[in-house]
N, C-alpha and C positions, 0 to 999 in steps of 0.2 A: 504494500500500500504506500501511494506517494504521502509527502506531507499533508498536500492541497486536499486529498480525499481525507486526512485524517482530522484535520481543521476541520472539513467539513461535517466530520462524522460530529466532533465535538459540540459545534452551532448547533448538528440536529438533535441532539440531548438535551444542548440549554433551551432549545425551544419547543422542546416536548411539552404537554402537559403539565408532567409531574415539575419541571424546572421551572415553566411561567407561573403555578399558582405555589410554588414555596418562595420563589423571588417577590410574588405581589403580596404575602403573607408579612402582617408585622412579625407575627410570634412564631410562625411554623420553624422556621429555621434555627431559632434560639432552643424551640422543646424537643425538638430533632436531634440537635447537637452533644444536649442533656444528657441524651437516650445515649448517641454514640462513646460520650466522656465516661459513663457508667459503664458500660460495653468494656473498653478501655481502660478502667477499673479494674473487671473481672479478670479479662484476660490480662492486664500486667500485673493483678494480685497470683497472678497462676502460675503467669513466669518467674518471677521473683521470688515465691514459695521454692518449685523446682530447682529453677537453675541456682539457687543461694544453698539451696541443701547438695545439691550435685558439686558444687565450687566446695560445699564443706563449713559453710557461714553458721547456716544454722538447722534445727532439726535432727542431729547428731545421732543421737538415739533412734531415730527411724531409719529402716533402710530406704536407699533412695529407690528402686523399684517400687517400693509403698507412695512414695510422696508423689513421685511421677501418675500413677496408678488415682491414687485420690486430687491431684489437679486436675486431669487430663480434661474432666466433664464439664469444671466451670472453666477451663482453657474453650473447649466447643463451644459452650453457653458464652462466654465473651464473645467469641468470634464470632458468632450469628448476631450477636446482637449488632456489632459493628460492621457488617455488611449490610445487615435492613436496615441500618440507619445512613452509614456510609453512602449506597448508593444515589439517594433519593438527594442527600449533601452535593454529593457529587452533580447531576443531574441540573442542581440550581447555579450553580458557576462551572460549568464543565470547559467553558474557554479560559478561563480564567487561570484552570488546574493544567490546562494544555502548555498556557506559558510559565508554569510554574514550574523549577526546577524540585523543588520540597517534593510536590506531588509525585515527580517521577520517579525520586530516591526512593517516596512511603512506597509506590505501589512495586518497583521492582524488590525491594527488600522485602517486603509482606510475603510477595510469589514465594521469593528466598527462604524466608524463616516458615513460613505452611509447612515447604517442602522440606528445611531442616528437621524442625521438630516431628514431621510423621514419618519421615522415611528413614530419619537419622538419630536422633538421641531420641527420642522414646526408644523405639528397637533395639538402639544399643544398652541403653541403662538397663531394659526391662531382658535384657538376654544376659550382661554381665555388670552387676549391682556395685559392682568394687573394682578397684585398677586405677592406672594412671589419666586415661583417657577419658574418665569421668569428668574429674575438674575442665577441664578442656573443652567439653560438651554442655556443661554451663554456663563457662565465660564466652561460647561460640552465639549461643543461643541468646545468652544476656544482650551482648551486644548486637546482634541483629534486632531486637525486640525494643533495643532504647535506639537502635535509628531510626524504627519505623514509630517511632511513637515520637520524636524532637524532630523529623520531618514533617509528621503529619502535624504537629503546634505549626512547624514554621511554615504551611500551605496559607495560616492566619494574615503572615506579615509581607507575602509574597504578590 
């Protein structure tokens, strides 16, 4: 796809429906946001449990196959909540996030860290609980999760 058609794809987003009546909304987009910051909440209270026990920070006493195991659901339960809220965000300035570099960084790292966390450390923590490559798998994971979270703040200032 050239730029020209991806510009355009973006305009035909902001001028969907769902985009014209959250932009002509005073409040839609403030209780939207709410919903997504909450969201965001969940899942970085999910990753900060995990990967801080995985790192060795805290939770010592559990194994981390347990703590990974009892995140995992409100990790899911975040993440749905910040896609039904995301998208509709998205939708209402979709050109706006076109020329935003923030946005590019949240949505390529986001792809990034999905596909960390479900293809790579759960798997590995929940097949070998102990070892060197633990810690590793949390500060991998930490940091993909705190860029897509201080990118998605800086879509704000963009």
């Amino acid at each position: 796809m050239e730029s020209n058609q991806i510009i355009e794809l973006f305009y035909f987003f902001e001028d969907s429906f769902i985009g014209q009546y959250i932009r002509g909304s005073t409040w839609l987009f403030p209780i939207i946001e709410s919903f997504h910051l909450l969201g965001l909440a969940v899942l970085g209270g999910s990753v900060v449990l995990g990967d801080f026990r995985l790192m060795g920070f805290i939770l010592k006493t559990a194994s981390t196959g347990y703590v990974v195991k009892q995140t995992r659901t409100w990790f899911k339960l975040g993440f749905c909540l910040l896609v039904l809220t995301g998208v509709p965000l998205f939708l209402s300035e979709a050109v706006k996030c076109y020329y935003s570099r923030a946005f590019w960084i949240k949505m390529i790292c986001l792809v990034i860290g999905i596909a960390f966390t479900f293809l790579v450390r759960n798997p590995l923590v929940l097949k070998n609980q102990e070892g060197k490559l633990i810690p590793l798998l949390g500060f991998s994971s930490f940091s993909l999760w705190t860029v897509v979270a201080a990118s998605g703040r800086w879509i704000g200032f963009s």
